[in-house]
C-alpha positions in Angstrom: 0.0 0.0 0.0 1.8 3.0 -0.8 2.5 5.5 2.2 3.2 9.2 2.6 7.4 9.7 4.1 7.6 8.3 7.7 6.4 10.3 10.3 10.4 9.7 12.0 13.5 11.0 12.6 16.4 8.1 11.2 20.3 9.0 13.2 23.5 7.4 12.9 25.3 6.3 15.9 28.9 4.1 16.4 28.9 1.1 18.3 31.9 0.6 20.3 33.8 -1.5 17.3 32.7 1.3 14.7 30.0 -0.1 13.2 27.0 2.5 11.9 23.9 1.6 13.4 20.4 3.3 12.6 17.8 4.6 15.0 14.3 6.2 14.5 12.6 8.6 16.9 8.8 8.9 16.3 5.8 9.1 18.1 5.1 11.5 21.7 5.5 10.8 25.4 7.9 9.5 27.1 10.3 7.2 25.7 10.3 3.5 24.7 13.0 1.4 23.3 12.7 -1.3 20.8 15.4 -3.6 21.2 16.3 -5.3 17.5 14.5 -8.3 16.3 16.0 -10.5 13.3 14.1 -8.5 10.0 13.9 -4.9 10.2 14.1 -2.2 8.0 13.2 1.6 9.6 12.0 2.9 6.4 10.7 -0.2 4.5 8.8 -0.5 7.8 6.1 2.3 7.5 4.9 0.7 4.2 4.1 -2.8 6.2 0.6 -4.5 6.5 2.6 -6.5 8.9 4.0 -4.1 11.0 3.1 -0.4 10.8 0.1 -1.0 13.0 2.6 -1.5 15.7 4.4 1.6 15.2 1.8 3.8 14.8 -0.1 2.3 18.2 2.6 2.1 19.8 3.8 5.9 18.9 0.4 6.8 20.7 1.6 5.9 23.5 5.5 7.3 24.3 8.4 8.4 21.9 9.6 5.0 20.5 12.9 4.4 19.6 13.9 1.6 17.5 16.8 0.6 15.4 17.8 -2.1 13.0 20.3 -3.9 14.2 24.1 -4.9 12.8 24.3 -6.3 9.0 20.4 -5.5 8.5 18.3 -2.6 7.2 20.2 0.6 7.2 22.7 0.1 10.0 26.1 -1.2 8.3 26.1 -4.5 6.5 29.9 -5.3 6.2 30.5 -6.7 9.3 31.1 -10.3 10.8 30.9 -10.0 15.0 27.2 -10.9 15.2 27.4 -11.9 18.8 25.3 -11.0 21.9 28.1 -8.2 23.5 28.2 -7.1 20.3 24.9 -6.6 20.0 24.2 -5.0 23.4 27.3 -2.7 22.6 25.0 -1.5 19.8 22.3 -1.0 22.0 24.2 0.8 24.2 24.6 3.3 21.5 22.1 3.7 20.6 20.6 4.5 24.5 23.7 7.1 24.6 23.4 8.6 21.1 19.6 9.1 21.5 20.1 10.8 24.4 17.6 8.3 27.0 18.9 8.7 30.5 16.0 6.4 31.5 13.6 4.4 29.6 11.3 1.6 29.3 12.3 -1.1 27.1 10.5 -4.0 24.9 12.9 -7.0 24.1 11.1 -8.5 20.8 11.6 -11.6 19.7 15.6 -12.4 19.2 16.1 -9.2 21.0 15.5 -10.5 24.0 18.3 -11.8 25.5 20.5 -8.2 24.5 17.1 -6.3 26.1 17.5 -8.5 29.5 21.8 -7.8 29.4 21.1 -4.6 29.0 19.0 -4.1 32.2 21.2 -6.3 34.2 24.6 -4.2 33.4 22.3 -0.9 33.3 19.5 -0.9 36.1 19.5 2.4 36.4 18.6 3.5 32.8 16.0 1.0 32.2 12.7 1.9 34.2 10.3 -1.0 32.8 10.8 -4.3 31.1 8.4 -5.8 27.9 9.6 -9.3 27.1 7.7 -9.8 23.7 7.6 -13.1 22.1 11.3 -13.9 23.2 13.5 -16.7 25.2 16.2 -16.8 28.0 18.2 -19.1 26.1 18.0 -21.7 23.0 17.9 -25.5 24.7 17.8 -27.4 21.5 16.7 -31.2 21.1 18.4 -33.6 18.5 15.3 -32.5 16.4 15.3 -29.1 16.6 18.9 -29.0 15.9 18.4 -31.4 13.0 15.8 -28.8 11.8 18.2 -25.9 12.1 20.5 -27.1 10.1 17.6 -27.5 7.4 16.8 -23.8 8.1 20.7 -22.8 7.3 20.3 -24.4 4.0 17.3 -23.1 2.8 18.7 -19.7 3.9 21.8 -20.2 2.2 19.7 -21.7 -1.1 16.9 -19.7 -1.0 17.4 -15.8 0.5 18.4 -14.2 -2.6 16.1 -15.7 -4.9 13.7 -13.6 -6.7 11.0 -16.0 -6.2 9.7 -16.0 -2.6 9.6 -19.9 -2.3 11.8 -20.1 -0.2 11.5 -17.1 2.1 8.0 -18.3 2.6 8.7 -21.0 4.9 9.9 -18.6 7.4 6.9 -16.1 6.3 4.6 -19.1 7.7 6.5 -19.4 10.6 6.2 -16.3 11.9 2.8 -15.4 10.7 0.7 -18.4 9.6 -2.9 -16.9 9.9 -1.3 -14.1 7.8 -3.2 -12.7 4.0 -1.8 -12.9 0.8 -0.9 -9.2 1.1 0.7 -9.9 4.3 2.9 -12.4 3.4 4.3 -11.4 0.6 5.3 -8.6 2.2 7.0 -10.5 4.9 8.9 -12.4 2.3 10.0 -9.2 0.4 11.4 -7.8 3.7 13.6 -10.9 4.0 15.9 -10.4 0.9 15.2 -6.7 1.6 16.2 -6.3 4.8 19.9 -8.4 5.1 22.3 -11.0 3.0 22.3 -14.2 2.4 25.7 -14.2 4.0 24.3 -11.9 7.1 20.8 -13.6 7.7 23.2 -17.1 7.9 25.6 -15.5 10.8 23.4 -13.9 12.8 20.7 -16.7 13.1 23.7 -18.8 14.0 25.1 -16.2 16.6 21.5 -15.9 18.0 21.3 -19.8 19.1 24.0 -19.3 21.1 23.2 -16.3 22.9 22.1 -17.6 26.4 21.0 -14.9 29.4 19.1 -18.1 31.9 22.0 -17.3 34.4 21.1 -13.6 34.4 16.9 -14.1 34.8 17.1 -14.2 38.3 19.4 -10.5 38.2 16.6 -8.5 36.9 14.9 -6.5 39.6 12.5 -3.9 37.6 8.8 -4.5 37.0 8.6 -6.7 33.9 5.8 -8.3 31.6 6.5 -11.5 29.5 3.5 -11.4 26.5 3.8 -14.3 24.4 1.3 -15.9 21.5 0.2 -19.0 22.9 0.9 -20.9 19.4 4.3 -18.9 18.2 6.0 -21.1 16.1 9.5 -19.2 16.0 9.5 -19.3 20.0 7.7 -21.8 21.7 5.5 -20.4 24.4 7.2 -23.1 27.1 10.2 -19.9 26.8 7.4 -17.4 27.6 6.9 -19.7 31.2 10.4 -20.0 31.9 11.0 -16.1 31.5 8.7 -15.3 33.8 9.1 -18.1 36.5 12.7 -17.1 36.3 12.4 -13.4 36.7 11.1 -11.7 40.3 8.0 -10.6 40.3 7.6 -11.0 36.4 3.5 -11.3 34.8 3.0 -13.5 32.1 0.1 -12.2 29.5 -0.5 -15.1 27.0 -2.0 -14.1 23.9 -4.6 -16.1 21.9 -2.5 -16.1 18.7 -0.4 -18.2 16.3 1.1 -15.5 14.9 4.8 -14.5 16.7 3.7 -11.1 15.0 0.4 -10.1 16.3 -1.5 -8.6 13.3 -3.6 -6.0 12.9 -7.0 -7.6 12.1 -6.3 -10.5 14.7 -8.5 -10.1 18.3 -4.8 -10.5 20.6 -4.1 -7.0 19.3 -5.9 -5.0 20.9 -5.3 -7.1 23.8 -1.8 -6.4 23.1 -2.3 -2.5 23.3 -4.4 -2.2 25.9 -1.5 -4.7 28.4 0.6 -2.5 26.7 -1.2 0.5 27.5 -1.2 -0.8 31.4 2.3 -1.5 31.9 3.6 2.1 31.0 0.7 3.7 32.6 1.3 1.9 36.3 4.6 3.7 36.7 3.1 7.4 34.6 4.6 6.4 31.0 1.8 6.6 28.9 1.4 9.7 27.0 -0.7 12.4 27.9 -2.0 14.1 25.6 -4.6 11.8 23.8 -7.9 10.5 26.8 -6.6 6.8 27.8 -9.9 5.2 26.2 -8.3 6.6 22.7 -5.1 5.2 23.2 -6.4 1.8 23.7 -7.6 2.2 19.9 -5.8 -0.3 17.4 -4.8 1.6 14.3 -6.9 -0.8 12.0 -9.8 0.8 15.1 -8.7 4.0 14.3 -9.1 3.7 10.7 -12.7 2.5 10.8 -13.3 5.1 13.0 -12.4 7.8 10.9 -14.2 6.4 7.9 -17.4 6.1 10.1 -17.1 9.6 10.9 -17.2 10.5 7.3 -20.2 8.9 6.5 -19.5 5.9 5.4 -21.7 3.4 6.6 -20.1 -0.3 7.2 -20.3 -1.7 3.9 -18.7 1.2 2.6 -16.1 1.0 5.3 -15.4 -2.7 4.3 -14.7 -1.7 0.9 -12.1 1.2 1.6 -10.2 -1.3 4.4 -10.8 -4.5 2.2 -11.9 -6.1 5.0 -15.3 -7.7 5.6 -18.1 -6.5 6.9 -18.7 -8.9 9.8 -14.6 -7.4 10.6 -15.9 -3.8 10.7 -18.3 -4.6 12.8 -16.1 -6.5 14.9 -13.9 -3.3 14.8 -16.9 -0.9 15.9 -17.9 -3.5 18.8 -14.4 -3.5 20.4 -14.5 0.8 19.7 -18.2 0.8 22.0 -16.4 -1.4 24.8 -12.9 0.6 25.1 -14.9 4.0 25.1 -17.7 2.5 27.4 -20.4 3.2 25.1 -23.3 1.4 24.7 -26.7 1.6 22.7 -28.2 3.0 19.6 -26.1 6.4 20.1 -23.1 4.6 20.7 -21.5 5.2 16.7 -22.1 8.9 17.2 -20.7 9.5 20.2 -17.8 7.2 19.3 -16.8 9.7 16.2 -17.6 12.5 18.4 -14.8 11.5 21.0 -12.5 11.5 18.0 -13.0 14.6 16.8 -13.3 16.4 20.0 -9.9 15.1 20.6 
């Protein structure tokens, strides 16, 4: 779908062996701190079915800061240290260069492990910890290393092909409930995003990146969310993180997806934990009623639509979704904004515009 310019600011920071990493500053409130997760590309990004709903719901609620990491997106490519100090030099960087004395931080996915380093070396600068569809440590079986070494080779085969055949098996991996539209896109950011040569070292570094000793070392509130189904991390990692860590909550979503999409009912579950977490200790931005915050962009959308008079047929057509999903949308809007009964659409538009 094509998108006007990113509504962020990309930087260019050095990591402590000189490598150029890239950051983005968007969104208002107070800041939150995407650790890196394997595919990411800070422009290529915005233009996502797959993921833009997550920065645009997520910039609702603080200034997020994200980067892409070492070898992938539009940080450098030429380099070969892919390992975890490596990486949570990088992230140190970033922290410095972007100016965050103290932050909250999500650790998604493969980002996990540098996210809970980082607060164990730095408890001072991190102020809350999201643990998002992520692991302590990799604990293969004969199987499972059997299987990686099939994943290597279809990497190494497949990555730079200009058919997606390939790329797909990992596309169904991380998002099997996904459309068409989504994963093809998913597949495109793949040979977008990193080499062959890049997406091989780093998956390799990743499996042996192991933080179980430090679990126990992390003393600030934390929340493990997890899809109950992820195929890319089993959710058996999602109960060791948070049996391991103090204090942690587990939130288990009802998802297959290791993304959470847009259209799928665990977003807005996702949001509105979210939401939660950064408002118990004041973090959620200000500026916009709480009710509105908890709005899904996909929410948002239909929202905006309805208050230009579309009705929901209408409003299916412009989304391409169905109608029984609009109204699905507009049910969820009535319950966040406590509104109920025949009036309930109007004042529903009326909140947005009044805001």
């Amino acid at each position: 779908m094509p998108q006007d310019a990113p509504p962020q600011e990309v930087r260019f920071c050095r990591s402590a062996d000189g490598t150029r990493i890239a950051y983005a500053v968007h969104g208002s409130g107070p800041p939150l701190l995407l650790t890196t997760c394997w595919l990411s590309h800070l422009e290529f990004d915005w233009e996502s079915p797959v993921w833009r709903h997550f920065l645009l719901d997520l910039g609702r609620l603080a200034t997020v800061v994200r980067y892409d990491e070492r070898g992938f997106g539009m940080s450098d490519w030429d380099v070969s240290d892919f390992g975890l100090e490596a990486s949570v030099a990088d992230l140190e960087a970033v922290v410095d260069a972007a100016g965050l004395d103290r932050c909250a931080m999500v650790g998604m996915s493969q980002g996990g492990p540098i996210a809970i380093t980082y607060a164990v070396r730095h408890p001072d600068r991190v102020s809350r910890l999201l643990l998002y569809g992520t692991y302590g440590a990799r604990k293969p079986d004969p199987e499972q290393l059997e299987l990686e070494q099939t994943f290597q080779q279809l990497i190494k085969v497949g990555w730079a092909r200009p058919d997606s055949t390939f790329r797909r098996v990992f596309t169904q991996l991380m998002i099997p409930d996904a459309s068409e539209e989504q994963a093809r896109w998913l597949d495109a950011l793949q040979a977008r995003a990193t080499s062959t040569e890049n997406a091989i070292q780093s998956r390799g570094a990743r499996a042996e990146a192991d933080v179980s000793a430090l679990l126990s070392q992390v003393t600030l509130p934390t929340m493990v969310i997890h899809a109950r189904g992820d195929r890319m991390n089993a959710f058996v990692e999602a109960r060791e993180l948070a049996s391991h860590i103090p204090n942690a909550r587990l939130v288990t979503l009802d998802s297959d997806n290791h993304i959470t999409l847009a259209d799928e009912p665990a977003w807005p579950v996702f949001v509105e934990e979210v939401a939660s977490f950064l408002a118990a200790e004041g973090l959620s931005a200000p500026s916009t009623p709480a009710a509105l915050r908890t709005l899904t962009s996909r929410e948002l959308d239909v929202l905006r639509l309805v208050g230009q008079g579309h009705d929901n047929a209408a409003v299916a057509k412009e989304l391409a979704l169905s109608v029984r999903t609009v109204e699905r949308h507009l049910t969820s809007i009535y319950t966040k904004l406590g509104l109920t009964g025949r009036s309930a659409r109007a004042a529903a538009v009326a909140r947005l515009l009044s805001n």
